[in-house]
ZAMARGU-4260 file (C-alpha; in steps of 0.2 Angstrom, whole numbers, plus 5000, padded with zeros to 4 digits):
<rodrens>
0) 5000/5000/5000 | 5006/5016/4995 | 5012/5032/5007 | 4995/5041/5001 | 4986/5027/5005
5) 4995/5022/5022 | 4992/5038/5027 | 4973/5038/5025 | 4971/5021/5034 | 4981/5026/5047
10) 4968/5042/5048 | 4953/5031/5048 | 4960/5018/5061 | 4965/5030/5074 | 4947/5036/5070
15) 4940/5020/5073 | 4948/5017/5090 | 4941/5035/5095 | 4925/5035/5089 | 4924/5014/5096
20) 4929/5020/5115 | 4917/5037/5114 | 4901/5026/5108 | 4904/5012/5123 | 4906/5028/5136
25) 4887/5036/5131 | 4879/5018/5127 | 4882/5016/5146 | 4879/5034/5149 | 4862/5033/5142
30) 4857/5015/5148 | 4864/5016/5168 | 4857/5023/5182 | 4866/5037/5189 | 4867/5047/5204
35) 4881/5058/5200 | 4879/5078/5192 | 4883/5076/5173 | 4895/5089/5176 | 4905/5074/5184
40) 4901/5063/5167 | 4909/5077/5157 | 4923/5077/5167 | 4925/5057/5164 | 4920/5059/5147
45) 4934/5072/5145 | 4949/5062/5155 | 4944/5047/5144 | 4947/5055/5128 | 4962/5064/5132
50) 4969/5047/5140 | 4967/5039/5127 | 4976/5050/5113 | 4990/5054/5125 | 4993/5033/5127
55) 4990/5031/5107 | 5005/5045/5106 | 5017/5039/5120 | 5015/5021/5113 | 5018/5027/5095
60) 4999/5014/5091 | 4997/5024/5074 | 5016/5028/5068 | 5022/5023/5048 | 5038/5011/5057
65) 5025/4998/5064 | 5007/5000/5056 | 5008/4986/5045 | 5018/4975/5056 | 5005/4967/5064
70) 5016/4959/5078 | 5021/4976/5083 | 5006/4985/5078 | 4998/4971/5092 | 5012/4974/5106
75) 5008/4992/5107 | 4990/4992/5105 | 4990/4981/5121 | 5004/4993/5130 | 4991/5008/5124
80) 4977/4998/5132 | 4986/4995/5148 | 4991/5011/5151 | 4974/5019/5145 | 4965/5007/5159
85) 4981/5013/5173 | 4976/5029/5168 | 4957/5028/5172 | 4962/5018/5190 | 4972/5032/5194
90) 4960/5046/5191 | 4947/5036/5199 | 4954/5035/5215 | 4963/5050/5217 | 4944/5060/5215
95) 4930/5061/5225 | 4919/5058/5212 | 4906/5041/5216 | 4905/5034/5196 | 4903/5016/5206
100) 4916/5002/5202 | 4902/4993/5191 | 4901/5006/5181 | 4920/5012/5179 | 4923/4992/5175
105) 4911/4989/5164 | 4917/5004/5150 | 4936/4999/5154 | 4930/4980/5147 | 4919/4986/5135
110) 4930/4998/5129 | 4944/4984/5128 | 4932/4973/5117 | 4928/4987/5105 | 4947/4989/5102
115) 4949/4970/5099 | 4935/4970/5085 | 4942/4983/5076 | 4960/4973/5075 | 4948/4960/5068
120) 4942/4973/5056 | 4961/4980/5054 | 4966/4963/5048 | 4951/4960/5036 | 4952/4975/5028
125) 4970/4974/5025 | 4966/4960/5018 | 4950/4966/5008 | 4960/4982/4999 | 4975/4973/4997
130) 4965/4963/4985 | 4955/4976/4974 | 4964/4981/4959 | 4961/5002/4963 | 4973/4998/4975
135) 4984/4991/4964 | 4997/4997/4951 | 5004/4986/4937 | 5023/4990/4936 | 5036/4985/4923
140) 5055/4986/4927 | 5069/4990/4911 | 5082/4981/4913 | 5085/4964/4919 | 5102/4963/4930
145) 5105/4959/4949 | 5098/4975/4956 | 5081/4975/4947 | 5079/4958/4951 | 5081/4964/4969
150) 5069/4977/4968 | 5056/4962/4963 | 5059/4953/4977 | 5056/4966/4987 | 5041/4972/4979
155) 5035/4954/4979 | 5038/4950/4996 | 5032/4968/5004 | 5020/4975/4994 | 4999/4969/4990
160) 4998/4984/4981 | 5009/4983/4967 | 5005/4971/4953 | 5025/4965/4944 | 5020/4962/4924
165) 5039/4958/4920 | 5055/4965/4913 | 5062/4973/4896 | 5078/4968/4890 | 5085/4966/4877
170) 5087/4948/4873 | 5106/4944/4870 | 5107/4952/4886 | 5097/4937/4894 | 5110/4920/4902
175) 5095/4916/4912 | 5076/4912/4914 | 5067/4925/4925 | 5053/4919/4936 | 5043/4935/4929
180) 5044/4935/4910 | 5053/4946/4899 | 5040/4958/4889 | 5051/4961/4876 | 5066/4972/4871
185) 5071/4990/4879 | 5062/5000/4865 | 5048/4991/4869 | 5043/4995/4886 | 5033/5009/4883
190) 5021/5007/4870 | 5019/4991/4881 | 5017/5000/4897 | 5003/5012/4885 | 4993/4998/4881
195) 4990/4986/4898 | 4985/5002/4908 | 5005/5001/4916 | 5006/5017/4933 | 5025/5014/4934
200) 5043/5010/4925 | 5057/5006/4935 | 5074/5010/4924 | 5087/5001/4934 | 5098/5006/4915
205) 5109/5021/4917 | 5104/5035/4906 | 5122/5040/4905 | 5127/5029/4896 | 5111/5024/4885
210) 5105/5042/4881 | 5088/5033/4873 | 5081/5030/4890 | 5077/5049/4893 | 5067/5051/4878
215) 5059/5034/4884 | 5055/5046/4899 | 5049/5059/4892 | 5036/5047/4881 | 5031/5039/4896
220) 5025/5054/4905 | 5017/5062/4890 | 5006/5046/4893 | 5004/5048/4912 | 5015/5036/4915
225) 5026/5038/4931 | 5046/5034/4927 | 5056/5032/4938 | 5078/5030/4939 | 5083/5015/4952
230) 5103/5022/4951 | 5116/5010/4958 | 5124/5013/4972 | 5130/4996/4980 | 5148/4997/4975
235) 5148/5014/4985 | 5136/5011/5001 | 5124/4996/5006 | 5113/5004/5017 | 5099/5017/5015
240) 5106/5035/5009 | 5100/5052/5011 | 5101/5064/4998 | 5101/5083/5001 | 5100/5094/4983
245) 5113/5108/4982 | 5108/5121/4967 | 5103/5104/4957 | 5118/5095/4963 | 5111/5078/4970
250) 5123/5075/4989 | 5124/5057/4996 | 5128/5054/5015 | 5124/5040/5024 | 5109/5048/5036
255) 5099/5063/5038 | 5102/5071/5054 | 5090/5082/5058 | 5100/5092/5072 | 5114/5098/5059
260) 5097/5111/5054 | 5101/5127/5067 | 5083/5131/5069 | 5081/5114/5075 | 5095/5111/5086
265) 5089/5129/5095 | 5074/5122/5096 | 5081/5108/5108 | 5093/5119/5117 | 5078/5130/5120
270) 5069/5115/5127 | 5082/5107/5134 | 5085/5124/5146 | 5066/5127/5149 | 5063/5110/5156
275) 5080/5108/5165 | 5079/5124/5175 | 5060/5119/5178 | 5066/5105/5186 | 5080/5110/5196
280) 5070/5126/5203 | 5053/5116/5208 | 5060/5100/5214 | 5079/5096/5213 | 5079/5112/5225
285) 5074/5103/5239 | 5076/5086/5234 | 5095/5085/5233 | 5098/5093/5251 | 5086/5077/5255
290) 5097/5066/5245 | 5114/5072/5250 | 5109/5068/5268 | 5104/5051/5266 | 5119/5048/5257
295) 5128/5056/5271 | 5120/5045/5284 | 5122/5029/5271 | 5142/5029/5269 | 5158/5039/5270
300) 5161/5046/5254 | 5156/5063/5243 | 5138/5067/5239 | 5141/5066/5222 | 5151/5056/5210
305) 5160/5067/5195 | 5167/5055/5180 | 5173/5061/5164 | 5161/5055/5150 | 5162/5055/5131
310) 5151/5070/5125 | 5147/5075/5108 | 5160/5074/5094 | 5168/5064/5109 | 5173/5081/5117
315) 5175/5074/5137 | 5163/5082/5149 | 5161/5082/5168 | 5147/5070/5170 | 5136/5072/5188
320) 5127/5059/5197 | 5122/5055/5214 | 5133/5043/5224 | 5128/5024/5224 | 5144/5016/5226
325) 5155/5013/5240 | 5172/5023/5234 | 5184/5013/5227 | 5199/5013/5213 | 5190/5004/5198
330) 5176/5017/5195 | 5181/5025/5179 | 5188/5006/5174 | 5174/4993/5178 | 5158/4992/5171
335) 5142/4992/5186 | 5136/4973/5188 | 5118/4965/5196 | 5126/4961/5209 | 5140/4973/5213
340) 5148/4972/5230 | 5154/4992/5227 | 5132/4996/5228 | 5128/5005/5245 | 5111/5000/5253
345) 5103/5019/5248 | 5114/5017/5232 | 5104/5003/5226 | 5087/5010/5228 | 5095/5027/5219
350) 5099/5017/5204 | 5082/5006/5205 | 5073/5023/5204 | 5084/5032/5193 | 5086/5046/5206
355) 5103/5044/5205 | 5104/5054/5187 | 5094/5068/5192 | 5110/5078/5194 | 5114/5078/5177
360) 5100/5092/5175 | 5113/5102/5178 | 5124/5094/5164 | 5110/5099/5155 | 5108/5118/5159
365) 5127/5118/5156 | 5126/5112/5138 | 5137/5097/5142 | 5121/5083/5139 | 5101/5088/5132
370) 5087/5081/5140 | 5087/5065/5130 | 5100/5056/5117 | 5111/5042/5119 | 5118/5040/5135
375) 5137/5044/5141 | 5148/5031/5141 | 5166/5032/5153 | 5181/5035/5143 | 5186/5018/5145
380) 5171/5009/5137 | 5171/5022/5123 | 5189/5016/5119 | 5181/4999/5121 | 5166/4999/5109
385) 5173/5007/5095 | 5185/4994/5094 | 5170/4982/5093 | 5156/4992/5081 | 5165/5003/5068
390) 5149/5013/5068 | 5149/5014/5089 | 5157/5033/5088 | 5142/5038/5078 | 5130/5040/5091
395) 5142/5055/5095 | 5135/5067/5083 | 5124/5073/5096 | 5124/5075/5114 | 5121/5062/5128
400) 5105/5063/5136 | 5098/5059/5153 | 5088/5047/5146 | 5088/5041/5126 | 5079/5031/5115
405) 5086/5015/5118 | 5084/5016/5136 | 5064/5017/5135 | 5066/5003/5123 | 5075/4993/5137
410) 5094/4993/5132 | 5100/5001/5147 | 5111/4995/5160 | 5127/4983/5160 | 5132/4977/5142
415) 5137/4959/5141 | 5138/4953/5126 | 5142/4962/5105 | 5124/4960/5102 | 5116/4971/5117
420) 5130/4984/5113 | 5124/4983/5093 | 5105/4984/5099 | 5109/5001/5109 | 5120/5009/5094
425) 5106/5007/5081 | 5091/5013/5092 | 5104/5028/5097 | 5109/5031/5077 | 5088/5028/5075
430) 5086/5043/5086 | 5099/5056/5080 | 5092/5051/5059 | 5072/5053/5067 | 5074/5068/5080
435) 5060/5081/5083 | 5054/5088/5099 | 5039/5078/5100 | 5049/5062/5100 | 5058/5070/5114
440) 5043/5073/5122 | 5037/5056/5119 | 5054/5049/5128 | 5052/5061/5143 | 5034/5053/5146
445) 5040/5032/5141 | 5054/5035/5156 | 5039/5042/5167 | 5031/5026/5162 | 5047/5014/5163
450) 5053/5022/5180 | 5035/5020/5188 | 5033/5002/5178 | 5049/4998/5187 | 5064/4994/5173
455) 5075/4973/5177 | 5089/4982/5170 | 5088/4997/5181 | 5101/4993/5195
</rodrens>
């Protein structure tokens, strides 16, 4: 299914959900018994809305990376669900308000039902428009070589939408039989693609050097007929590329990066001061005098632990936290354990709670960290990794954050083996090539979520 299209059924689902949740709310408004004002049923009525749309959002229920994964797409629908119904339960016992547990039950169960059938209805109607032709294109691909061959095998193996009639080639071209059939020879493509109603040509042929394949273009579009270059970039890179246009000049690099825009990364810094000097002024005010004193009491030893950590473009900052270790010589040497003998009694329930990062707020108002990105590492394991993943010293084009991406995501904590390490790097490389505020946002409210859930790799 197309982007046009993938956006409109994203549209229509999350209006589904909405609309599904609102309807079961006034069925039982309209068929209970009720002793309460109805200015208390708006009230309900308003926190269930706003409830739900702040769980679709902090879950990411309706985003383009998992909508058509169903697995995924079912993972967060129950998380959403979860924290929708946490939600209710809260606000229903932190007010005064009588609803009656019948009644509070009965929509959180309904409510959940309505959800499941329309999944069911999800999965049928994926499979319903991925059947009808308007959804469909036929495409034919010019050329037959290694790379449009892989084009159709991804286009066969991820796509209902897009109907494969074959390939042009010119036949002395042709050592091998195709499991799609070759229409005919280049010239032909088309006059072919004119005549069985084709949307689309994929040129996987270099039009340097066969000039005939823009003029093929230009027919092709006189006729409504999309054409499109597939240019070959393998020997160069064998990822996904980003291309920027300077004054028609096409300019490959290997991401986009957001941040490198100066508008956006004053956005953050803006953000980044506004909600760390909220923080420290309202709450770390008086709770760090609280802190530094049970520390005290706790064990002999400095309130809080300074270290040298890897900053952006691996500049070394003066990274802040609070004490949870009894001192000793191998802290800026040996990685925290489970069961580390070096944790004091308060240290442990500091890191279990993450409080023991709040002093980094101040890294933060200093302009050594932001808010969120990929967390710091000791100079020692920065040495370490980038030995091990050439693409480790990547997640240094931005600056370390409090909390990141791939710590909501549950790669936090002690690394023990190449593969936890290479699961943190790409959901930290994922966050500096997909940054906006509102996925920092979104972060800031998961780690509410994460910390209050409780987090078995938070020790």
């Amino acid at each position: 299914m197309n982007f046009t299209y993938t956006k409109l059924f994203r549209f229509i689902f999350a209006l589904v959900d909405f609309l599904a949740i609102n309807i079961i709310y006034l069925t039982f408004l309209l068929n209970y018994q009720h002793s309460n004002s109805p200015t208390e049923y708006l009230i309900l009525f308003i926190v269930i809305d706003i409830a739900w749309i702040f769980c679709a959002y902090i879950t990411g229920l309706y985003v383009n990376d998992q909508f058509f994964n169903f697995e995924k797409f079912a993972k967060r629908s129950v998380q959403a669900f979860a924290l929708f119904t946490i939600s209710l339960l809260v606000f229903y016992f932190l007010h005064n308000y009588s609803y009656g547990r019948a009644y509070m039950s009965l929509n959180i169960i309904f409510m959940g039902l309505a959800l499941l059938i329309s999944r069911v209805f999800f999965i049928w109607s994926m499979a319903y428009f991925g059947k009808q032709q308007r959804f469909s294109k036929k495409v034919v691909l010019l050329g037959y070589n290694d790379l449009s061959k892989q084009l159709v095998n991804y286009f066969s193996s991820n796509t209902q939408s897009i109907s494969i009639e074959g390939y042009f080639e010119d036949y002395h071209n042709i050592n091998e039989l195709s499991i799609y059939p070759i229409l005919g020879n280049r010239d032909e493509c088309v006059s072919y693609a004119i005549a069985n109603n084709v949307k689309e040509i994929y040129s996987t042929i270099s039009p340097e050097k066969h000039s005939y394949v823009y003029e093929l273009a230009q027919t092709a579009e006189k006729n409504m007929i999309r054409f499109k270059f597939v240019p070959d970039f393998r020997m160069f890179v064998n990822r996904n590329i980003h291309v920027d246009i300077v004054e028609s000049i096409p300019i490959l690099s290997f991401r986009s990066e957001p941040l490198e825009d100066i508008v956006a990364s004053s956005k953050k810094r803006l953000f980044d001061v506004f909600f760390s000097l909220t923080l420290i002024i309202f709450f770390l005010s008086w709770l760090v005098p609280i802190i530094a004193i049970l520390i005290k009491l706790n064990s002999k030893g400095p309130v809080f632990f300074v270290q040298l950590r890897s900053g952006k473009d691996n500049k070394e900052f003066w990274c802040f936290k609070f004490r949870t270790l009894t001192v000793n010589v191998d802290s800026d040497s040996k990685q925290v354990t489970r069961d580390d003998h070096r944790f004091t009694k308060f240290g442990k329930f500091l890191r279990k709670t993450s409080l023991d990062e709040l002093p980094q707020f101040f890294n933060v108002l200093l302009g050594n960290m932001s808010v969120v990105g990929p967390r710091p590492h000791m100079l020692k394991h920065t040495q370490d990794y980038s030995r091990i993943m050439d693409e480790y010293m990547i997640r240094h084009f931005v600056k370390p954050g409090v909390t990141g991406w791939a710590q909501v995501n549950g790669f936090r904590g002690e690394i023990k083996d190449e593969d936890q390490l290479r699961k943190r790097i790409e959901h930290d490389i994922w966050y500096l090539e997909n940054w906006s505020l509102w996925l920092d946002v979104r972060i800031i409210f998961l780690t509410l979520y994460v910390t209050f859930k409780g987090d078995e790799n938070a020790f």
